[in-house]
C-alpha positions as CSV (number, residue, x, y, z in Angstrom):
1,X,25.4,31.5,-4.9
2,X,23.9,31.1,-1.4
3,X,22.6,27.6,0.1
4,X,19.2,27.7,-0.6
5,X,20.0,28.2,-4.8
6,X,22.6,25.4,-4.5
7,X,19.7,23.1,-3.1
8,X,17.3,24.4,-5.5
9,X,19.4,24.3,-8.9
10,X,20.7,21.0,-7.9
11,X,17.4,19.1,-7.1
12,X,16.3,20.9,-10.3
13,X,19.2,18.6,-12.0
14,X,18.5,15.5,-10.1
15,X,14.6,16.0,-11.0
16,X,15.4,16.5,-14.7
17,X,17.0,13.2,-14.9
18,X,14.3,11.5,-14.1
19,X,14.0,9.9,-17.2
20,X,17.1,9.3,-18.3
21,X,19.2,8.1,-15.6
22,X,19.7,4.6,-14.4
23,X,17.3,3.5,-11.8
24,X,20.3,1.2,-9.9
25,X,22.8,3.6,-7.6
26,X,26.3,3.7,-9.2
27,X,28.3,3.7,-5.6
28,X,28.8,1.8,-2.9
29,X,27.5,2.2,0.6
30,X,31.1,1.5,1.9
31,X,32.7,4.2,-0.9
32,X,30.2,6.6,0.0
33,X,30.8,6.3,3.5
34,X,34.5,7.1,2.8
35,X,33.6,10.0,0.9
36,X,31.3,11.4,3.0
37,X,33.7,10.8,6.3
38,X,36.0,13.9,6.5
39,X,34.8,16.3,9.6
40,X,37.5,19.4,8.9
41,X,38.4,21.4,11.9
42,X,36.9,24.7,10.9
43,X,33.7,26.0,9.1
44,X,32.7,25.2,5.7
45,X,30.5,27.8,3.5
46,X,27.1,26.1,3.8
47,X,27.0,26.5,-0.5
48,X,29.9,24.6,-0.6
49,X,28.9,22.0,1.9
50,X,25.8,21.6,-0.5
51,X,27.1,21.7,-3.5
52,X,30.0,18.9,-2.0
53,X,26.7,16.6,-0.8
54,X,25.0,16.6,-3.9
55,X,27.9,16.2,-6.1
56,X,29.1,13.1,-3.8
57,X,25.5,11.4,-3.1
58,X,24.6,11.8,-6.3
59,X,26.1,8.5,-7.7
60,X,24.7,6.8,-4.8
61,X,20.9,7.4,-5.3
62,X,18.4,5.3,-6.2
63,X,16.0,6.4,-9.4
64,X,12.9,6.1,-7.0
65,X,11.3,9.1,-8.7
66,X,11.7,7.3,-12.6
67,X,8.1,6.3,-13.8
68,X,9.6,2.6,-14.4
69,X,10.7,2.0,-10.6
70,X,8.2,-0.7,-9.9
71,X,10.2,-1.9,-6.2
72,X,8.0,-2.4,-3.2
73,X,5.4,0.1,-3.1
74,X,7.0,3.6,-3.0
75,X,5.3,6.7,-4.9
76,X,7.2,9.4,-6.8
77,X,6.8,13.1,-5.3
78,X,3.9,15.1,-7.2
79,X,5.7,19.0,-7.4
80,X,2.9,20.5,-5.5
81,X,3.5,18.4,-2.8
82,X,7.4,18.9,-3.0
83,X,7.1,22.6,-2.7
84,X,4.8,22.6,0.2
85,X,7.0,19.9,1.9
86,X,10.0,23.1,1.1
87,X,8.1,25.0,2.3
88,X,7.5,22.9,5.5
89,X,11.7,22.8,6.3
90,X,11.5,26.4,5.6
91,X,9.1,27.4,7.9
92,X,10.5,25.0,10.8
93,X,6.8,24.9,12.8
94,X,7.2,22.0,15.7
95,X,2.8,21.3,14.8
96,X,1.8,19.7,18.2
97,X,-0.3,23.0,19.0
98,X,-3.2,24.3,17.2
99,X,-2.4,27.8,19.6
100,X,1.5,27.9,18.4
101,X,1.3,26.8,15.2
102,X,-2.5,27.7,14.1
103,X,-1.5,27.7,10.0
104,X,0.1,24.3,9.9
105,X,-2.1,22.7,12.5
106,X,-5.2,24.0,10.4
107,X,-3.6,22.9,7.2
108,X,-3.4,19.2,8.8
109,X,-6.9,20.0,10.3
110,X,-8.5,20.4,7.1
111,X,-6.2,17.9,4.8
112,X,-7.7,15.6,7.5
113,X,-11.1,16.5,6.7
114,X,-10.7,16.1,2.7
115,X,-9.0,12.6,3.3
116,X,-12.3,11.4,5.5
117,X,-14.7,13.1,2.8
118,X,-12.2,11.4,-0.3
119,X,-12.5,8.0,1.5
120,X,-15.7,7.6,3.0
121,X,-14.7,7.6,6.1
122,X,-16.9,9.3,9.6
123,X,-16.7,13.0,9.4
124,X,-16.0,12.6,13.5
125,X,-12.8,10.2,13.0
126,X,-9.6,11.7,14.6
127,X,-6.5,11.7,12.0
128,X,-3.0,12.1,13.2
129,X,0.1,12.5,10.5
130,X,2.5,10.0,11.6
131,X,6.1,8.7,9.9
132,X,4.2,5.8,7.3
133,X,2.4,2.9,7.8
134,X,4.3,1.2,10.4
135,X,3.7,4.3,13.1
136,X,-0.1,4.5,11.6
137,X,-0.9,0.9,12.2
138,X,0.7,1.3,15.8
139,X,-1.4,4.3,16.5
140,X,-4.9,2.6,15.3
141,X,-3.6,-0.6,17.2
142,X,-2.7,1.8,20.3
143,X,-6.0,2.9,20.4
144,X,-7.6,-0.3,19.8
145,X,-5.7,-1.9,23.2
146,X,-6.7,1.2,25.2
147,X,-10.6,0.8,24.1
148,X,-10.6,-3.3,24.3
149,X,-9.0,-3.2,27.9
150,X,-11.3,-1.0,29.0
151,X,-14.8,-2.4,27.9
152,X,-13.1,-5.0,30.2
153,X,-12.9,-2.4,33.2
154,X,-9.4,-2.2,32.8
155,X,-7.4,1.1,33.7
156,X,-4.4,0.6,31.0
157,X,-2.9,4.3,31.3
158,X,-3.1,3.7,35.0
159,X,-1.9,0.0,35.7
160,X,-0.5,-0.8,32.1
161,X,-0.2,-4.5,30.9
162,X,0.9,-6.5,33.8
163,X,-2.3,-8.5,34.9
164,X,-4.5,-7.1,32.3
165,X,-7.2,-9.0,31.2
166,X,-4.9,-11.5,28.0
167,X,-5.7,-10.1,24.9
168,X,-5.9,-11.5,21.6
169,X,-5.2,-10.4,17.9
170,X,-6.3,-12.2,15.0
171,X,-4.7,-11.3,11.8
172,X,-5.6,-12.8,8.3
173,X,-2.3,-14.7,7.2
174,X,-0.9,-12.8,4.3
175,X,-0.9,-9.6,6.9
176,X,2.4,-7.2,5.9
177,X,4.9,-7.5,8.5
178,X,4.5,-3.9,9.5
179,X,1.0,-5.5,11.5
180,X,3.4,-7.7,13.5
181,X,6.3,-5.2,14.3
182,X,3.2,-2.5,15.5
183,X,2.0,-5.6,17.5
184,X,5.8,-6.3,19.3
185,X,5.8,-2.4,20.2
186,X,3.2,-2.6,21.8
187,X,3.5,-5.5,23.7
188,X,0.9,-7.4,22.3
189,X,3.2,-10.1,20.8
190,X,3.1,-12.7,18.1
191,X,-0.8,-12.3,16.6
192,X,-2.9,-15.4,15.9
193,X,-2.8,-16.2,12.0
194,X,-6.5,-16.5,10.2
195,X,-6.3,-18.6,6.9
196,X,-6.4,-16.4,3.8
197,X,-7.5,-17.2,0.0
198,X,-5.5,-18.1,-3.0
199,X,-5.1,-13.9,-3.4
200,X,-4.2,-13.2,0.2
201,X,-7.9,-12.4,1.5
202,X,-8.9,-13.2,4.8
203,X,-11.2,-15.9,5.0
204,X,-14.4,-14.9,7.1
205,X,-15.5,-18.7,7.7
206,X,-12.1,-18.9,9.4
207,X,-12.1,-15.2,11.2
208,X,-15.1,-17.2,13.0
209,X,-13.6,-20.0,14.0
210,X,-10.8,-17.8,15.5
211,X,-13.6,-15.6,17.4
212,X,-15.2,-18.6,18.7
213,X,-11.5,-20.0,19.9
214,X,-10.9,-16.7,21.2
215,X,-13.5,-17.4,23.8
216,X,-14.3,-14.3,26.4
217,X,-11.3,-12.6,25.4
218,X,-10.7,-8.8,24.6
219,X,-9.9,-9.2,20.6
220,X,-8.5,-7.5,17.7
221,X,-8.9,-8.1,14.7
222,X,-6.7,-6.5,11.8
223,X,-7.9,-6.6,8.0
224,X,-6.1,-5.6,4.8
225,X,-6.8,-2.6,1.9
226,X,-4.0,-4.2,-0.9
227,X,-2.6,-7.0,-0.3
228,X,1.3,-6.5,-0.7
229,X,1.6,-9.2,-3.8
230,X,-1.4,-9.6,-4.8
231,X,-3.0,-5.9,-4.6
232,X,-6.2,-8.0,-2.8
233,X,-9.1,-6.2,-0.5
234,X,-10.3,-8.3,2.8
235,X,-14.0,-8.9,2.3
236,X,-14.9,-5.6,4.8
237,X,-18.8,-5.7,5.6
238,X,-19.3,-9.3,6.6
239,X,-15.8,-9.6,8.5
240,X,-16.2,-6.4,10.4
241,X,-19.6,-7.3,11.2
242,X,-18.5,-10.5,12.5
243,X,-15.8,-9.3,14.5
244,X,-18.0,-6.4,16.2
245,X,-20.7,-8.8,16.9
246,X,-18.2,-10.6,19.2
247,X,-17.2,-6.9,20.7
248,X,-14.0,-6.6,18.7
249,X,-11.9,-3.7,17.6
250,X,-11.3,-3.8,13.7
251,X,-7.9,-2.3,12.4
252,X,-7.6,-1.8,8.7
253,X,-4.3,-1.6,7.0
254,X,-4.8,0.2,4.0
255,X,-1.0,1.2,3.5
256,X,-1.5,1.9,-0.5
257,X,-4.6,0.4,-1.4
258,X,-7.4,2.0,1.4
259,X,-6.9,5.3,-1.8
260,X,-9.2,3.0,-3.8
261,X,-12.1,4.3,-2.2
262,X,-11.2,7.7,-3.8
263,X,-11.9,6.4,-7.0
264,X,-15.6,5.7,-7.9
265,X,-14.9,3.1,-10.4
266,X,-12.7,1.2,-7.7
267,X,-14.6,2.3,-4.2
268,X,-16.2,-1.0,-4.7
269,X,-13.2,-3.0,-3.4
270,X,-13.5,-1.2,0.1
271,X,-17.2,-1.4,0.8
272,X,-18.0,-1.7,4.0
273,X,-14.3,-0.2,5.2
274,X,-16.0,2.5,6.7
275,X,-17.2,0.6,9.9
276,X,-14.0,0.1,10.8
277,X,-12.5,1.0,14.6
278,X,-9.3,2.3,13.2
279,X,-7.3,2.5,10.1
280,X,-3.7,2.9,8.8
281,X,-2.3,4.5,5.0
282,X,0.4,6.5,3.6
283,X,0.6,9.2,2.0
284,X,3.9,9.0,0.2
285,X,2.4,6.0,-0.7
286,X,-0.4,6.3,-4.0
287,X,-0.7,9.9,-3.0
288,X,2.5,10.7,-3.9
289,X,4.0,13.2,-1.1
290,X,7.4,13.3,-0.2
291,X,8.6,10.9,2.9
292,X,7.8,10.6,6.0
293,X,3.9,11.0,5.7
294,X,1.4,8.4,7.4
295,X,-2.1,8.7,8.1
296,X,-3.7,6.7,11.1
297,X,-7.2,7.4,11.2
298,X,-9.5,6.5,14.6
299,X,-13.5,6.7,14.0
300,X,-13.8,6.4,18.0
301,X,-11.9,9.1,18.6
302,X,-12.2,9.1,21.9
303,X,-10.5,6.0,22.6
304,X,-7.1,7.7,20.2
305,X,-7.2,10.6,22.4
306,X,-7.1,8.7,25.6
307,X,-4.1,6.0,24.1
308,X,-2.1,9.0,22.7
309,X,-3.2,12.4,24.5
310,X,-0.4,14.5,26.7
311,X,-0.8,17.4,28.4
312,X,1.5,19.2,30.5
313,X,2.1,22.7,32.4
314,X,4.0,24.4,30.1
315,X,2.0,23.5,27.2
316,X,0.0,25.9,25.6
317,X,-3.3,23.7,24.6
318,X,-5.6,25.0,22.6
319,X,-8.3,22.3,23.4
320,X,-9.8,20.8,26.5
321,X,-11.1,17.7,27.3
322,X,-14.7,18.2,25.4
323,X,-12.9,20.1,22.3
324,X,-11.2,18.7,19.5
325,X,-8.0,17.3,19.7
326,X,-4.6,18.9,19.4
327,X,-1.9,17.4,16.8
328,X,0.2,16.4,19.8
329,X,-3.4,14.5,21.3
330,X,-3.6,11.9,18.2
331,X,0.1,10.9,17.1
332,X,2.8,9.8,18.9
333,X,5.0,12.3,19.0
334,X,5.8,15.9,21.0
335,X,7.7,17.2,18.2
336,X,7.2,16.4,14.9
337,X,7.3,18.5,11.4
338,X,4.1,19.6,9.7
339,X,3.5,16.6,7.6
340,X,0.3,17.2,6.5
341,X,1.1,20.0,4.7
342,X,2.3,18.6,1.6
343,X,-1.2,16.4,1.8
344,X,-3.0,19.6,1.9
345,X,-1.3,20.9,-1.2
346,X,-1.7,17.7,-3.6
347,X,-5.3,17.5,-2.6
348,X,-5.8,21.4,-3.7
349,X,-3.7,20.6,-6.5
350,X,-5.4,17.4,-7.7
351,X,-9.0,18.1,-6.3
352,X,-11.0,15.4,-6.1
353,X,-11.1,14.6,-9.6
354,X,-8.1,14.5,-9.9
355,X,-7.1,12.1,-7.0
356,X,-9.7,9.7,-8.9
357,X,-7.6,9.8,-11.6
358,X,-4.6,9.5,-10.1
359,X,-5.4,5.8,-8.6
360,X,-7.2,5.2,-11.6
361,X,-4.0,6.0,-13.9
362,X,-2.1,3.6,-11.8
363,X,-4.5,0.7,-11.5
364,X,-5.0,0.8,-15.8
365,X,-1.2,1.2,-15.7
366,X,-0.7,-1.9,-13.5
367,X,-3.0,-4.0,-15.9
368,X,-1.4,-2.9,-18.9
369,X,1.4,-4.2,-17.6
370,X,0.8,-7.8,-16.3
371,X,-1.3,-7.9,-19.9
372,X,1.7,-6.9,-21.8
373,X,4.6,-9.1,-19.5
374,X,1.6,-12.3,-19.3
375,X,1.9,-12.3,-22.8
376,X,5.2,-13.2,-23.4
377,X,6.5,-16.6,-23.3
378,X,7.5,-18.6,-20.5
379,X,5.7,-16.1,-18.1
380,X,2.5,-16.3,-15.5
381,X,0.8,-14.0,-14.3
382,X,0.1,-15.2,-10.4
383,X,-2.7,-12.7,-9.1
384,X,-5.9,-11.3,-10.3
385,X,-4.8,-7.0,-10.7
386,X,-7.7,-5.8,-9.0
387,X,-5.4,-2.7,-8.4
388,X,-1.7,-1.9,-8.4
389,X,-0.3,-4.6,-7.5
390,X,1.6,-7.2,-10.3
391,X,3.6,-10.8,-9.8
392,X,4.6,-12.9,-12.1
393,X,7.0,-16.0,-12.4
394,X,8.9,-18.4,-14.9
395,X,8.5,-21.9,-15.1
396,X,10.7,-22.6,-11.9
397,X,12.4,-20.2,-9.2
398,X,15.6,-20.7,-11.0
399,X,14.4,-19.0,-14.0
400,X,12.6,-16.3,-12.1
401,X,15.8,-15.1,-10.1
402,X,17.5,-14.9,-13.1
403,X,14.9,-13.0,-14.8
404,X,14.6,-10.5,-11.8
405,X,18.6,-10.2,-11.4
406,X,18.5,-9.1,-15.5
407,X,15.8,-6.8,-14.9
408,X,17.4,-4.6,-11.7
409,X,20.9,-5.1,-13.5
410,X,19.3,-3.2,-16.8
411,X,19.3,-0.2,-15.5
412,X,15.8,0.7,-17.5
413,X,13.5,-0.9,-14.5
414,X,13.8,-1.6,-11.0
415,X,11.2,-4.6,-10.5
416,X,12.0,-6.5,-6.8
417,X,12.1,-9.8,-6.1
418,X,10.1,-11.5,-3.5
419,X,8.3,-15.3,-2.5
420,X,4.7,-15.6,-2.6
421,X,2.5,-18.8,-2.2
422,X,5.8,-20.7,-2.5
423,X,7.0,-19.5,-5.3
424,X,9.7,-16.9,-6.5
425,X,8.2,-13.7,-8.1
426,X,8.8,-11.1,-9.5
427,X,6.8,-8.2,-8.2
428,X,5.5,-5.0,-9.7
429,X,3.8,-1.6,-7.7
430,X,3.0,0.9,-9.5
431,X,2.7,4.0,-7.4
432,X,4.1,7.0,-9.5
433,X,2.4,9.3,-10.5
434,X,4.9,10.0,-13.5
435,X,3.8,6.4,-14.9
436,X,2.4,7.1,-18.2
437,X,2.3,4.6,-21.3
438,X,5.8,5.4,-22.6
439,X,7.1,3.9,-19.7
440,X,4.8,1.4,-19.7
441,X,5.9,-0.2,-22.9
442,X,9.4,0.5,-22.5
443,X,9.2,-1.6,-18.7
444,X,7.2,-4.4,-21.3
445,X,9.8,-4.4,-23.5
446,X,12.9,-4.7,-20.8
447,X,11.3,-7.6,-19.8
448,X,10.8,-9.1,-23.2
449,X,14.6,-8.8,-23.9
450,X,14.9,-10.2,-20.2
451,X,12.8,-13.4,-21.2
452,X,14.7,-14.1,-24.0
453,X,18.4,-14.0,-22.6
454,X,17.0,-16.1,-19.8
């Protein structure tokens, strides 16, 4: 049996299991290591070498792919888009160039199209495929310090930061971290904190106050699509308005939940979204492709192109400076895999109803869920599910970090821990596509059983 049918039969096995196995890994990082430390002197068959891999990591994986892994907000992998991403490996295009590799650059080209057309967003915006949300929020934010600098009649590519006009960023103050990591990358610092809601919403009274404390300075301001505990959407039309009125760039970080306006039962939670400057998601978020798969999304996308563009002799562009972009023109990155291939298939495979219904399933999934756990004794629900997003708490932190230890001990669920409003939680996404109510009343009843031996 060759390499390529060891990889195959044995991701076939690990894909079957998902059901059945225990979400926690059985092994130790430090065993692992041991086991996977022996460099021989000579050549292995590369069938072996697989087989050897799979047979040793195995013990050490996590059941990510299980419709009852609720931890932090990571999606299962929908089989269309894990072919194409096999596919991808297989076909080993470097997609920078639209003139080297013309089928996976127009693959990404028009997977770029259908996510603009699925989300509202300005047929003209520029859309790179970058690693996640981190590398999508520094790509809109990259652009955003380029086109702020320079409504101030500052150069940035030429004289970069030193003695540039100060800038300021104003962030609402439940912002994921990701906002402040993009931030220290690109040497914009620590943000200013705007005062948020009891659900984690930026507070538009207080977005003003900041503005007007900002002064005469160049300003960004970053909003949120799902808050990270509370699954809460930023109040779009009248902050955005706000902050352009006082010539700001708007960021959106829509990491999971910017897919509601795919849905048109849920589109109502990012009205307004589409007047946004910039904005981040990720694909192997809600959409379920396989890792690593960001979107960062520029409706000026001028100002993305001059932040991110290269050229250089020995490239072979296919565009020029009036044309639309190359990949390598709108992401980060020289070389990079074809990510956006994986997008294209799940979109042709799901279509646009079926997207729809994909958010929807989770949202209705999330809700049966705090429903079912808020029902049981002892147990709060803390936020309103206005979409995937669930926490919930005992009586006292005590009680909650004992609750959460029984549930990722179980084997059955994998719900993470976390602090929110100061309080312990326990904290539910659901981002799998392979979700359904089975699993939802099995996750119910693991935590029933929880409650009780607490």
């Amino acid at each position: 049996m060759d390499a390529l049918e060891i990889a195959s039969q044995r991701a076939r096995e690990w894909l079957a299991q998902r059901n059945t196995r225990p979400i926690p890994p059985r092994a130790s990082f430090d065993s692992l290591t041991a086991a996977f430390a022996d460099l021989p002197a000579g050549p292995t068959d590369p069938a072996t070498v697989l087989d050897l891999l799979a047979e040793t990591a195995e013990p050490g994986l996590m059941g990510m792919n299980s419709g009852r892994f609720y931890g932090w907000v990571i999606g299962g992998v929908h089989p269309a888009a894990l072919g194409a991403d096999w596919l991808t490996s297989a076909w080993d295009q470097n997609t920078a160039l639209r003139a080297v590799t013309p089928a996976t650059a127009a693959l990404e080209a028009v997977a770029g199209d259908w996510l603009l057309d699925l989300l509202g967003l300005p047929s003209r915006s520029a859309v790179g495929f970058v690693t996640g949300a981190t590398m999508a929020n520094f790509t809109g934010l990259a652009a955003g310090r380029h086109q702020v600098l320079a409504d101030r009649g500052w150069d940035l590519a030429a004289d970069g930061l030193i003695g540039a006009p100060p800038l300021r960023v104003l962030v609402g103050a439940e912002r994921h971290d990701t906002i402040d990591l993009a931030l220290r990358y690109l040497g914009l610092g620590r943000p200013t904190a705007v005062a948020a809601d009891e659900q984690g919403r930026i507070r538009v009274d207080a977005l003003t106050e900041a503005l007007d404390r900002a002064g005469d300075r160049p300003v960004i301001v970053c909003l949120q699509a799902g808050n990270l505990h509370s699954g809460a959407f930023d109040d779009f039309g009248p902050a955005i308005e706000l902050a352009h009125s006082r010539g700001a760039w708007v960021h959106v970080d829509g990491a999971f939940g910017l897919w509601a306006a795919a849905s048109p039962a849920l589109r109502h939670l990012t009205a307004g979204v589409a007047a946004a400057d910039s904005l981040a998601t990720d694909a192997h978020k809600t959409l379920n492709v396989p890792y690593d798969c960001g979107v960062a999304i520029v409706t000026r996308p001028e100002a993305l192109r001059t932040a991110m563009g290269v050229r250089a002799a020995y490239m072979i562009n296919a565009a020029d400076a009036a044309g639309p972009p190359d990949p390598v023109e709108v992401t980060p990155e020289f070389s990079r895999r074809a990510r956006g291939v994986p997008v294209w298939a799940v979109l042709r495979s799901l279509g646009r109803d079926g997207v729809a219904e994909l958010v929807d399933g989770l949202v209705a999934n999330a809700r049966a869920l705090a429903e079912g756990i808020g029902a049981l004794p002892g147990v709060e629900i803390l936020n309103d599910v206005a979409f995937t997003q669930v926490c919930f708490a005992m009586a006292d932190d005590d009680a909650t970090h004992a609750l959460t230890d029984q549930l990722v001990t179980s084997g059955t669920v994998w719900m993470s821990g976390s602090r929110w409003r100061g309080r312990a939680v326990t904290r539910i996404s659901v981002s799998n596509w392979a979700t359904n109510a089975d699993d939802v009343a099995a996750s119910i009843e693991t935590v029933r059983a929880a409650v009780q031996g607490t």
